[in-house]
C-alpha positions as CSV (number, residue, x, y, z in Angstrom):
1,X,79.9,139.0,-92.5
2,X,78.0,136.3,-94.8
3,X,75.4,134.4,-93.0
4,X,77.4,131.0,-93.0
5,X,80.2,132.2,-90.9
6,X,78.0,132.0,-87.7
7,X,76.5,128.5,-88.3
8,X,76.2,126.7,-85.1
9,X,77.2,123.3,-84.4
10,X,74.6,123.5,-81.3
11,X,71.6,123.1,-83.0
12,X,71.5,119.3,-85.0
13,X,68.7,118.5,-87.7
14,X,66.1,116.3,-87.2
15,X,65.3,113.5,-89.6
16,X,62.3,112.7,-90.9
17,X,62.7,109.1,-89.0
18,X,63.7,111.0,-85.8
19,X,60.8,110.4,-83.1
20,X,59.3,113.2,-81.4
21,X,60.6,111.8,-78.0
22,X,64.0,112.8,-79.3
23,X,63.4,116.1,-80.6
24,X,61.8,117.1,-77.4
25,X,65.2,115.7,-75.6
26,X,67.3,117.5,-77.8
27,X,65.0,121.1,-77.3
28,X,65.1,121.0,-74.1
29,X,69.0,120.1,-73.7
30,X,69.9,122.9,-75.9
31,X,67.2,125.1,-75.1
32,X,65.8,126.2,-78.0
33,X,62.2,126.7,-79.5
34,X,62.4,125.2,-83.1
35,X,64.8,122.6,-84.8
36,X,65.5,122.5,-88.4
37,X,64.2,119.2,-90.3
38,X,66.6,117.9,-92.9
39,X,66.1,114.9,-95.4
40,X,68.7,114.2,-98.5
41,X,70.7,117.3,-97.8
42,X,67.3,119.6,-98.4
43,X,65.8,121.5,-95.9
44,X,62.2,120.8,-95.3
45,X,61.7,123.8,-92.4
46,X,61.6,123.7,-88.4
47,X,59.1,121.7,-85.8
48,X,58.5,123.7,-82.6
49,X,58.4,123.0,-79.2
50,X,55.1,123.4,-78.6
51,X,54.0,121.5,-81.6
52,X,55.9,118.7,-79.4
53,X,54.6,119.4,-76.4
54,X,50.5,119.1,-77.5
55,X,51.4,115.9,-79.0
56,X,49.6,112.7,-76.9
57,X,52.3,110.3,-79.0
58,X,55.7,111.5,-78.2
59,X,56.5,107.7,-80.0
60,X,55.4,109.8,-83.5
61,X,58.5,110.1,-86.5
62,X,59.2,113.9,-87.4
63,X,57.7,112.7,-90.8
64,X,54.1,112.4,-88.6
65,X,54.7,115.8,-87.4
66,X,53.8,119.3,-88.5
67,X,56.4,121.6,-89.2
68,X,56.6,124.7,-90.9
69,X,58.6,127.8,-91.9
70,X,59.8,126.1,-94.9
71,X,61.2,129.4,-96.3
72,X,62.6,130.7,-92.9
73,X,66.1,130.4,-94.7
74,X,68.9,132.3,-96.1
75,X,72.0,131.7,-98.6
76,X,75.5,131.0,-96.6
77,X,77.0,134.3,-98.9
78,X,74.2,136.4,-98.1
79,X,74.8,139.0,-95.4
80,X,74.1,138.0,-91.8
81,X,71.5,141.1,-92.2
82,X,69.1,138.8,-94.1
83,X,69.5,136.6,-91.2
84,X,67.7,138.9,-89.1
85,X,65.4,139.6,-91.8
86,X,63.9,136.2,-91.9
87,X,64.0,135.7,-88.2
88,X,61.6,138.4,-88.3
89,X,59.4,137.7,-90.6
90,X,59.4,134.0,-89.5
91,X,58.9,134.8,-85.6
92,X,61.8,132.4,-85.5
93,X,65.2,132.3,-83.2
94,X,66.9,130.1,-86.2
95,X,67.4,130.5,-89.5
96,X,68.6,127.8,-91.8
97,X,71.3,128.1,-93.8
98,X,71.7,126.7,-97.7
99,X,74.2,126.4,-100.3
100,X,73.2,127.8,-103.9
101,X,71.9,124.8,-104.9
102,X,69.4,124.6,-102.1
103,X,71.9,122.0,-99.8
104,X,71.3,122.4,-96.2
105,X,74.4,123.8,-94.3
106,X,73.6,124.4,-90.5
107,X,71.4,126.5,-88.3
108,X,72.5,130.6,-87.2
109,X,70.3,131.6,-84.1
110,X,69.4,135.0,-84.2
111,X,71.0,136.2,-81.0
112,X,74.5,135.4,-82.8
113,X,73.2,137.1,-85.2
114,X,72.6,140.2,-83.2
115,X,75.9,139.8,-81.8
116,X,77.7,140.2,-85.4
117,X,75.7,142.7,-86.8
118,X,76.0,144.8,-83.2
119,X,80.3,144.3,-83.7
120,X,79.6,145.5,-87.2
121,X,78.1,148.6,-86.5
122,X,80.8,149.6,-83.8
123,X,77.6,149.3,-81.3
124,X,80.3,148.4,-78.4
125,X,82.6,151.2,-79.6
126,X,82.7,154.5,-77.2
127,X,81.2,157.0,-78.3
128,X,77.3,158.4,-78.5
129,X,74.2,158.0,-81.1
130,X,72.5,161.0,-82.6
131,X,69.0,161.0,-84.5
132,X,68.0,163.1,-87.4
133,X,65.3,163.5,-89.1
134,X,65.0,164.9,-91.9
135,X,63.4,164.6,-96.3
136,X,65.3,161.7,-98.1
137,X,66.3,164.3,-101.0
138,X,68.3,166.4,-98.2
139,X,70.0,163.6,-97.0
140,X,73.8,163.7,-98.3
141,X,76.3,161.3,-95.2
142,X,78.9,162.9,-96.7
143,X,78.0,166.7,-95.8
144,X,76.8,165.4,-92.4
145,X,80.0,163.6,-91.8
146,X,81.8,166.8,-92.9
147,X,80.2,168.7,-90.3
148,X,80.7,166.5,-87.8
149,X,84.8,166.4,-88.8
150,X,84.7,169.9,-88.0
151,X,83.9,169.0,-84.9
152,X,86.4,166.8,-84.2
153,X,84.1,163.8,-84.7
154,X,83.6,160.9,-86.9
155,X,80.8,159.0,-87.9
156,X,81.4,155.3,-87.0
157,X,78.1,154.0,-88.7
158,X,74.7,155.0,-89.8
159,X,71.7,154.0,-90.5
160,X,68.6,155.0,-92.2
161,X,64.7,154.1,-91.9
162,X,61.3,156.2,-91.3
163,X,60.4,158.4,-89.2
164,X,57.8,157.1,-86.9
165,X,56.2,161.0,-86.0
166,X,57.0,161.9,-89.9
167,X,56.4,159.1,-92.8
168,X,56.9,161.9,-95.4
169,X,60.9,161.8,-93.4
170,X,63.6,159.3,-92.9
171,X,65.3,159.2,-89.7
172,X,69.4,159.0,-89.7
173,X,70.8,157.6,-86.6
174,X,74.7,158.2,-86.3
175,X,77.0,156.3,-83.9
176,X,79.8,159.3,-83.2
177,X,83.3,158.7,-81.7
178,X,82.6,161.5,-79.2
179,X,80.9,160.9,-75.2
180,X,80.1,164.7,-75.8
181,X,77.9,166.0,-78.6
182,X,76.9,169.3,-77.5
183,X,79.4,170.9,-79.9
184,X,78.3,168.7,-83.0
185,X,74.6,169.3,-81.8
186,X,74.7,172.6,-82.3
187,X,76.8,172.4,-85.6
188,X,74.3,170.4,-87.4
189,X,71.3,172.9,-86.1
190,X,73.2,175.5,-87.6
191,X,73.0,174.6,-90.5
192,X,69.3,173.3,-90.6
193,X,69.7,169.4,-89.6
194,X,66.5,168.7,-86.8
195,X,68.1,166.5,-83.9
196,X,65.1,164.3,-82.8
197,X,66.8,162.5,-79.6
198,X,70.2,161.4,-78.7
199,X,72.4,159.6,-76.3
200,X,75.5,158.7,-74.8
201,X,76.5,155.3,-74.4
202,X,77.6,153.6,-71.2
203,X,81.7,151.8,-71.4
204,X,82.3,148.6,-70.1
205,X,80.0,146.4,-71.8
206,X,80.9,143.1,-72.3
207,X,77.8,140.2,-71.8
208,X,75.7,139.3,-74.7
209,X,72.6,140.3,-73.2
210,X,74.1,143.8,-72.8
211,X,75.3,143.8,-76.0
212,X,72.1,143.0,-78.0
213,X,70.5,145.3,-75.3
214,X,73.0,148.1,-77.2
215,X,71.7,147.2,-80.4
216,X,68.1,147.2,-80.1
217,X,68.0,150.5,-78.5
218,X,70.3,151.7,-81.4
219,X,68.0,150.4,-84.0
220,X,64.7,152.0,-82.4
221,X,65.4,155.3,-80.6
């Protein structure tokens, strides 16, 4: 799953000859909102569309042009999580892509992004999402995944952050194998776990939007 697997041949970078006329052609055949600026290999960050658009000289090089987000960039061997990382912190739906040395290597758009790290957390397998919540110290995966074994269930991923009612708690939401989770429910409450919300998923989903529909509810429950 390192970033430069999903580089795009889609998205092309702009040089710093490249008029403004042309990077608003090539925005709006593509459809995107930013394109990456590239000169002697180095990334030099993205120009956006509406940084285009306001201009009254469309006959302007990129070089006349502001662009920014010079850091909205991750290594190709990095995981495709830091992708999403910096699209985040960038407000960006691209993220450029570099070589150790700092060598330019393509563009990943963050909805392919979301698609690979949704696949990765088995977001499209069957099966339903539990919530805990819970003090970091009591958190062990293995003693909840042993519970939920003797349930006939297996945990398929996890994943950890805080607990929006609770900052003192984290909050551990498990994708299960099983549509039914009454059984594993009442297993974990047994034994003292506190199930803050849960869900089953629906089968049959196969369109993108669907699919990073999945994963944003699976992130924020």
């Amino acid at each position: 799953m390192q970033a430069a697997e999903f580089i795009t041949d889609l998205i092309p970078p702009l040089k710093l000859s490249d008029r403004a006329s042309l990077a608003l052609a090539w925005m709006e055949e593509i459809r995107t909102a930013v394109l990456p600026v590239v000169d002697q290999g180095q990334f030099l960050g993205f120009v956006r569309d509406e940084v285009i658009v306001d201009l009254d000289d469309l006959g302007l090089t990129i070089s006349e042009i502001e662009f920014d987000d010079h850091e909205c960039k991750v290594f190709g061997d990095q995981h495709v999580y830091e992708i999403l990382k910096a699209g985040a912190e960038f407000e960006s739906n691209a993220v450029a892509i570099v070589d150790r040395e700092g060598i330019y290597q393509g563009v990943v758009t963050i909805e392919d992004s979301l698609t690979a790290f949704a696949e990765s957390l088995s977001i499209q397998a069957t099966g339903s999402v539990l919530v805990l919540s819970m003090d970091m110290t009591d958190y062990t995966l293995s003693e909840i995944a042993r519970l939920i074994e003797t349930e006939n269930g297996k945990i398929l991923s996890s994943i950890i952050s805080n607990d929006p009612l609770d900052s003192s708690k984290i909050k551990v939401t498990l994708k299960i194998d099983q549509p039914e989770l009454r059984h594993i429910k009442a297993t974990l409450e047994r034994f003292g776990y506190k199930i803050i919300d849960h869900y089953q998923e629906e089968t049959g989903v196969s369109s993108e939007e669907d699919r990073i529909g999945n994963l944003l509810r699976f992130l924020d429950i």
